[in-house]
ROROLUM-491525 format. One line per 8 residues: their letters; for each residue z negated, x negated, y negated of C-alpha. Coordinates in steps of 0.5 Angstrom, whole numbers, always signed. Layout:
BEGIN
a> Z,X,Y  ...
! end
This chain:
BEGIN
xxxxxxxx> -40,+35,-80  -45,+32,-76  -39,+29,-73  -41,+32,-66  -35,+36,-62  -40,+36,-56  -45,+40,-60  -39,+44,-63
xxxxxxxx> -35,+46,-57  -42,+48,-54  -43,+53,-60  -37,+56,-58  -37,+56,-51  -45,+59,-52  -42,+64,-57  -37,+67,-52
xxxxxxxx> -42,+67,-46  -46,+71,-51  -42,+76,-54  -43,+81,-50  -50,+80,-50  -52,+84,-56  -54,+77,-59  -54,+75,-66
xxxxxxxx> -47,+72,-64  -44,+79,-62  -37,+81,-65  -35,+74,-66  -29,+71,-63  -27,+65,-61  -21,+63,-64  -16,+57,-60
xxxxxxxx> -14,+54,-66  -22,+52,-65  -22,+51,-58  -16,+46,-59  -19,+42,-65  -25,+41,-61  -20,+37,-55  -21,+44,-50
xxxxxxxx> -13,+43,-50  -14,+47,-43  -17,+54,-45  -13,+54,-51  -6,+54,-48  -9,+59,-43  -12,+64,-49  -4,+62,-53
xxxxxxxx> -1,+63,-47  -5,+71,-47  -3,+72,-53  +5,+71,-52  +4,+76,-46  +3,+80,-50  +7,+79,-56  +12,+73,-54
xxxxxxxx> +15,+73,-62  +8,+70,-64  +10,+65,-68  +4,+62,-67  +3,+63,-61  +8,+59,-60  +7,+54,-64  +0,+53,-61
xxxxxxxx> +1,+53,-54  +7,+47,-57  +2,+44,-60  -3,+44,-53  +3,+42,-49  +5,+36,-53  -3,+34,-52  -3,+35,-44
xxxxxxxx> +3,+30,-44  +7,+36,-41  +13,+35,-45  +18,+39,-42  +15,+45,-42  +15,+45,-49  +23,+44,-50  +23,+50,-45
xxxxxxxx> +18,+54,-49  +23,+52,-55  +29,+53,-51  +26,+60,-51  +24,+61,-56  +28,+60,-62  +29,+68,-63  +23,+68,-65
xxxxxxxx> +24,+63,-72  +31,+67,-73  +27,+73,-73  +22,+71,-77  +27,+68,-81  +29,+76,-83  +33,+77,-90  +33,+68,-91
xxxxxxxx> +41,+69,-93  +40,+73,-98  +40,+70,-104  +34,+70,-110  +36,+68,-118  +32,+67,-124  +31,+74,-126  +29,+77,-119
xxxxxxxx> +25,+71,-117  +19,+73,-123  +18,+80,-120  +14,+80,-114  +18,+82,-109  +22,+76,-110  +16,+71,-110  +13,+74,-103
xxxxxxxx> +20,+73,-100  +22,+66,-102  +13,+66,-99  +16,+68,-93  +22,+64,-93  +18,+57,-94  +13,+60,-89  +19,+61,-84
xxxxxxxx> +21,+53,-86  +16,+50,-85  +13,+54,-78  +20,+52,-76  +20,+45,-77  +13,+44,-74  +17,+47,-67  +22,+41,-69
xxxxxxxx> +17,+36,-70  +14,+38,-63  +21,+38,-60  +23,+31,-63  +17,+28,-60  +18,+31,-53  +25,+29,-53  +22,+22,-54
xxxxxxxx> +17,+22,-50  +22,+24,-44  +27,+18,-46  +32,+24,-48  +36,+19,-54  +41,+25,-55  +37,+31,-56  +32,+26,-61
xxxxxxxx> +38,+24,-64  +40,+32,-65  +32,+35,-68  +31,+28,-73  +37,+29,-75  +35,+37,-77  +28,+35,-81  +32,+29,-84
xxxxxxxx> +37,+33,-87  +33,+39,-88  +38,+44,-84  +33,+51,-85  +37,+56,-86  +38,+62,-81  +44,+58,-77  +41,+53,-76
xxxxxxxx> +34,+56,-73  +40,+61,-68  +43,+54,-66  +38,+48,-66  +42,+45,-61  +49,+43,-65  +53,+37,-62  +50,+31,-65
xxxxxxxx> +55,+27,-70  +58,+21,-69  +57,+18,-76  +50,+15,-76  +48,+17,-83  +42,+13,-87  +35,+16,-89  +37,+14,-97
xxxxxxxx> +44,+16,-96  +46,+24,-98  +42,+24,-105  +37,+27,-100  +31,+30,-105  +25,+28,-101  +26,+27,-94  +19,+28,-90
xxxxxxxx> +15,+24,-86  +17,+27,-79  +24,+26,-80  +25,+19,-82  +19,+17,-77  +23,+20,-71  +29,+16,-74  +26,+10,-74
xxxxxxxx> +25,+10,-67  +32,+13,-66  +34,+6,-70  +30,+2,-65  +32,+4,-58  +40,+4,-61  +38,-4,-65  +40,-1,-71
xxxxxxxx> +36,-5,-75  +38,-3,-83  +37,+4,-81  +31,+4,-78  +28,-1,-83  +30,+5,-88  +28,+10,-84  +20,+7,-84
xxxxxxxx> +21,+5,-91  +21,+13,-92  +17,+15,-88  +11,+10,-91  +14,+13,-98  +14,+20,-95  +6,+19,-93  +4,+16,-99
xxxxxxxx> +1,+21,-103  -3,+25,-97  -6,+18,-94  -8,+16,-101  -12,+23,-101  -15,+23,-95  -17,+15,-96  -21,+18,-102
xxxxxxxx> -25,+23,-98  -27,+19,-92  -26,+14,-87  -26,+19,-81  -21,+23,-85  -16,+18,-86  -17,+14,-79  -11,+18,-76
xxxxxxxx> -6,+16,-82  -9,+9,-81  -6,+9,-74  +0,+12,-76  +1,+6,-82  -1,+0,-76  +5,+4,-72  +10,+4,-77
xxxxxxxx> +8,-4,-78  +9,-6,-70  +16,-1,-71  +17,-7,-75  +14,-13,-72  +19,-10,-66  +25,-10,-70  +23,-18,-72
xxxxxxxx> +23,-19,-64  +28,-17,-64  +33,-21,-68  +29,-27,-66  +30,-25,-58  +38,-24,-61  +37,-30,-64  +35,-34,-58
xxxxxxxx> +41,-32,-54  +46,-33,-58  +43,-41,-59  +42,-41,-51  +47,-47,-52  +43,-51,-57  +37,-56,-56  +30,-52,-54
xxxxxxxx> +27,-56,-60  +33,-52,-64  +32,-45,-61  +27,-40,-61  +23,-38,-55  +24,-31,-55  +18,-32,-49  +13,-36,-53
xxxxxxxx> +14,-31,-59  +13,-24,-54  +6,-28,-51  +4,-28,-59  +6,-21,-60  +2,-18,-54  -4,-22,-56  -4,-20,-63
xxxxxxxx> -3,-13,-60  -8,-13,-55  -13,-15,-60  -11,-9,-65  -12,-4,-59  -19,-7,-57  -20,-6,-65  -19,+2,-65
xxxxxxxx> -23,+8,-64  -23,+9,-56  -20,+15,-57  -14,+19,-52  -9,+20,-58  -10,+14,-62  -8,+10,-56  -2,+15,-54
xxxxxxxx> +1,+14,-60  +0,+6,-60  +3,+5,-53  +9,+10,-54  +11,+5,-61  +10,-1,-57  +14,+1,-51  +21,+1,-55
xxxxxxxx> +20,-6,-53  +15,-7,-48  +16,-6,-40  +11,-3,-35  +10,-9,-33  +7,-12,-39  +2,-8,-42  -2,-7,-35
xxxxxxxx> -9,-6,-38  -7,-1,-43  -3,+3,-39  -10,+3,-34  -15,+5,-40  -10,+11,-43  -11,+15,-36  -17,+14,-36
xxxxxxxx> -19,+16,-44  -14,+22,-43  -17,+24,-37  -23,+24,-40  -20,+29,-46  -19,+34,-40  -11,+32,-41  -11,+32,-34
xxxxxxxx> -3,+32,-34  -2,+26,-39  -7,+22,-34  -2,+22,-28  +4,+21,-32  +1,+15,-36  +0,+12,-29  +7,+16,-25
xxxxxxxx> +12,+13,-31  +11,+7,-30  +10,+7,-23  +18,+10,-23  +21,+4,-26  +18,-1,-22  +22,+4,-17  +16,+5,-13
xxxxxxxx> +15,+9,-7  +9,+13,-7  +10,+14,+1  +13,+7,+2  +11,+1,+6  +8,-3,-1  +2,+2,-1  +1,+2,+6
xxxxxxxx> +4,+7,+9  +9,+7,+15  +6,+0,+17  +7,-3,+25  +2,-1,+29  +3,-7,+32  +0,-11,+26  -7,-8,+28
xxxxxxxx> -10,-7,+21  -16,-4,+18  -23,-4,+23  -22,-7,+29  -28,-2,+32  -29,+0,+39  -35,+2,+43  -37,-4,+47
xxxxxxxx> -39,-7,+41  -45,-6,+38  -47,-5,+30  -52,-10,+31  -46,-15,+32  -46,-14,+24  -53,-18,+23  -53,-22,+30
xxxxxxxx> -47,-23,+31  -40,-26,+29  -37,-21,+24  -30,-23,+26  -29,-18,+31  -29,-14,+27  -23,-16,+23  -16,-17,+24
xxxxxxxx> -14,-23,+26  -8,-25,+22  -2,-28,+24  +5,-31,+24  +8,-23,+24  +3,-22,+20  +6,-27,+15  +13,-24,+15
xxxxxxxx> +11,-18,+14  +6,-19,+7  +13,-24,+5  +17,-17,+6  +12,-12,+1  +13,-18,-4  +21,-18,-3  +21,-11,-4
xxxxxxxx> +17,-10,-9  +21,-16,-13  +15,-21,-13  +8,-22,-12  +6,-20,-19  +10,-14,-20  +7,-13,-13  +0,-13,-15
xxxxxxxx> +2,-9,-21  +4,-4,-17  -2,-4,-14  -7,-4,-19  -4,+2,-22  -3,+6,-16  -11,+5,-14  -12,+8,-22
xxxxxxxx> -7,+14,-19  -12,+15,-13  -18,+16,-17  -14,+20,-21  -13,+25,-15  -21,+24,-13  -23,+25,-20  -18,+32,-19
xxxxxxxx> -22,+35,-12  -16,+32,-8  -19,+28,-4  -17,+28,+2  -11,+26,+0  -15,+21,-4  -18,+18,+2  -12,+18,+6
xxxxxxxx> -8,+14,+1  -14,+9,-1  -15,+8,+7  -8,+5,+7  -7,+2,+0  -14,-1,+3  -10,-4,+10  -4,-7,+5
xxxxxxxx> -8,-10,+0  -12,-14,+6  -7,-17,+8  -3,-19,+3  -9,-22,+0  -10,-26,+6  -3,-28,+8  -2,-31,+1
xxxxxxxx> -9,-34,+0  -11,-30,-6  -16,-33,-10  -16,-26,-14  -20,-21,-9  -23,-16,-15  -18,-10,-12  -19,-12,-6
xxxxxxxx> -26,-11,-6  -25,-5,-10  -21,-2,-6  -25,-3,+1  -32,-1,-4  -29,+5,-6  -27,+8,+1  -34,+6,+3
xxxxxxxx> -37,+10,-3  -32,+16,-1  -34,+16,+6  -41,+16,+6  -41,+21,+0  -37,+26,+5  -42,+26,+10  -46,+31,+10
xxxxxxxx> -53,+30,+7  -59,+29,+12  -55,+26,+18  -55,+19,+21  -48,+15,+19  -44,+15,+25  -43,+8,+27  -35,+7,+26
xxxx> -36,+9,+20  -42,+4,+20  -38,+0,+21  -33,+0,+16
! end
């Protein structure tokens, strides 16, 4: 009410500290789902995950833990929680098969169990919908194909719950096609997204016009109520309206390719057109509220079409923001996946490991020279001397990195990836991997005459930082290190 989470979740921390204390907050208990609405997606999992130990048939154990899962970014933990899991909806399910006709369906009984039934449905598609997602997020177009189908079509009777995981069809069938009645909105944008990734664009044009109809009416609602209530649909109707600026890409970049033989004044600039997308988009993105989960879900759409190269800024600022909603894990990934398809090492030479002792990198110190050789004296001495082998060696790291863009890109986001560890108390390794990130980008900033020093000051500032923070407290600095 007082828009405070802060403020909430430490009422709820308060009330569990206090419980036991005899206080006026003695006999309430915390509940997850508060726990995982105010964002602590941490303590909420540990407290679902006690409840499925004890009972692992709790649907809504199961359903939380899915849900604080899909939060963390650990997307493939939430298909092994529903791989076995699935037993559990069939035996919710209980008498689904049977059959209840209009004279059975006044009395009460009959109510309650047709209750139930639609309780089991939707519990089961809420677990689909979280598996269709992680399935996206992981790249898994097959088993995505499999569970969009199932909440498009509607498939909730008990074999369909016993086996959620049927050979997909060959035969593509439209979101308007079938005389569905209504198809909801997980359903078509799942498939829109399908539609996209395999360039079926009359599909996928169909898929996004259902889901703005199957969103309609509840947008509509929330808009009337607030502008906070209704943010997310709003972010969700932006996705669905970048799904089709993609697709309109799309066509224009086929387009261009199909005309590579006409006059430049006679074709589409398939380039020229991405540059204007990506300023429209970074533009949009700097509009939104700094939140975790809106950039996550604006990032995952725009990433049908953009590589890990294009969108560095963004990738950079949703670790950060999801490290600071405690989604420690979603951090990492944002910065790792990207990482992996510029098949970078992690260990590799590009990030200063494995470098020839013979390059004498980093700082040149020894005992006959004096720190006051810093103030009076020529700093050089200090430094490396950089040379021909020096240059050879820099022009190897930006063969195999592909470029000395990708190189720094590659760069950029690895240093994210070490405050990342600092941030998670692994600091030695952090250290160790900041001093030869440090060594490499010294380097290549030297030897190819960079003009951009902001990462490399960063990165020497930031070991510095790191250094003197690991000195014990009231003790002079030791002078390699003062040095440094």
């Amino acid at each position: 009410r007082h828009k405070g989470p802060s403020m909430a979740y430490s009422v709820v921390v308060y009330d569990e500290a206090s419980a036991f204390g005899g206080s006026s907050w003695a006999g309430v208990e915390v509940q997850e789902s508060w726990l995982a609405k105010l964002g602590s997606w941490s303590k909420a999992l540990s407290m679902y995950e006690r409840k499925l130990e004890e009972n692992p048939n709790d649907v809504s154990a199961i359903l939380g833990c899915m849900r604080c899962l899909d939060a963390r970014g650990e997307w493939r933990k939430v298909i092994e929680l529903a791989e076995n899991s699935w037993a559990a909806f069939s035996n919710e399910s209980g008498s689904g098969d049977s059959q209840i006709d209009s004279t059975e369906l006044r009395s009460g009984p009959a109510k309650r169990a047709l209750n139930d039934r639609s309780i089991m449905s939707r519990n089961y598609r809420r677990a689909v919908k979280f598996c269709a997602q992680a399935a996206w997020r992981l790249g898994q177009w097959d088993d995505l194909e499999t569970f969009s189908s199932q909440l498009v079509h509607g498939r909730l009777d008990s074999h369909a719950i016993s086996s959620p995981l049927p050979k997909a069809s060959n035969n593509i069938v439209g979101i308007r096609d079938g005389g569905l009645p209504r198809v909801d909105f997980d359903g078509a944008f799942f498939s829109a997204v399908l539609h996209i990734h395999r360039r079926r664009w009359s599909l996928a044009a169909d898929a996004i016009d259902a889901a703005r109809r199957a969103m309609d009416s509840r947008f509509t609602a929330l808009m009337a109520e607030s502008y906070k209530r209704a943010y997310p649909s709003m972010v969700t109707a932006q996705t669905l309206a970048e799904m089709e600026e993609i697709i309109a890409f799309r066509k224009l970049e086929a387009h261009a390719k199909a005309g590579a033989h006409r006059h430049a004044a006679n074709r589409a600039d398939a380039e020229e057109a991405i540059q204007q997308l990506l300023d429209v988009w970074r533009r949009r993105l700097a509009g939104c509220r700094y939140d975790a989960e809106v950039h996550s879900a604006i990032l995952a759409v725009r990433s049908l079409v953009l590589g890990p190269t294009e969108e560095v800024e963004a990738t950079l600022t949703l670790s950060a923001l999801s490290r600071q909603a405690q989604c420690f894990k979603l951090a990492e990934r944002v910065l790792l996946d990207p990482l992996a398809k510029l098949n970078a090492n992690l260990n590799g030479a590009i990030f200063g490991f494995g470098l020839p002792s013979n390059l004498g990198l980093g700082i040149q110190y020894s005992r006959d020279k004096n720190i006051d050789h810093l103030i009076t004296g020529d700093v050089s001495v200090f430094l490396p001397h950089y040379g021909v082998a020096h240059k050879h060696y820099s022009d190897s790291l930006i063969r195999e990195a592909g470029g000395s863009k990708r190189l720094s890109i590659q760069h950029r986001i690895y240093f994210a990836y070490i405050k990342h560890l600092w941030a998670m108390d692994h600091r030695e390794e952090a250290m160790r991997r900041l001093a030869c990130l440090s060594d490499v980008v010294d380097l290549v900033a030297h030897c190819e005459h960079s003009q951009d020093n902001t990462l490399r000051v960063s990165c020497w500032l930031r070991l510095g930082d790191w250094k003197v923070a690991g000195n014990p407290p009231g003790t002079p600095l030791p002078e390699p290190l003062q040095a440094e």
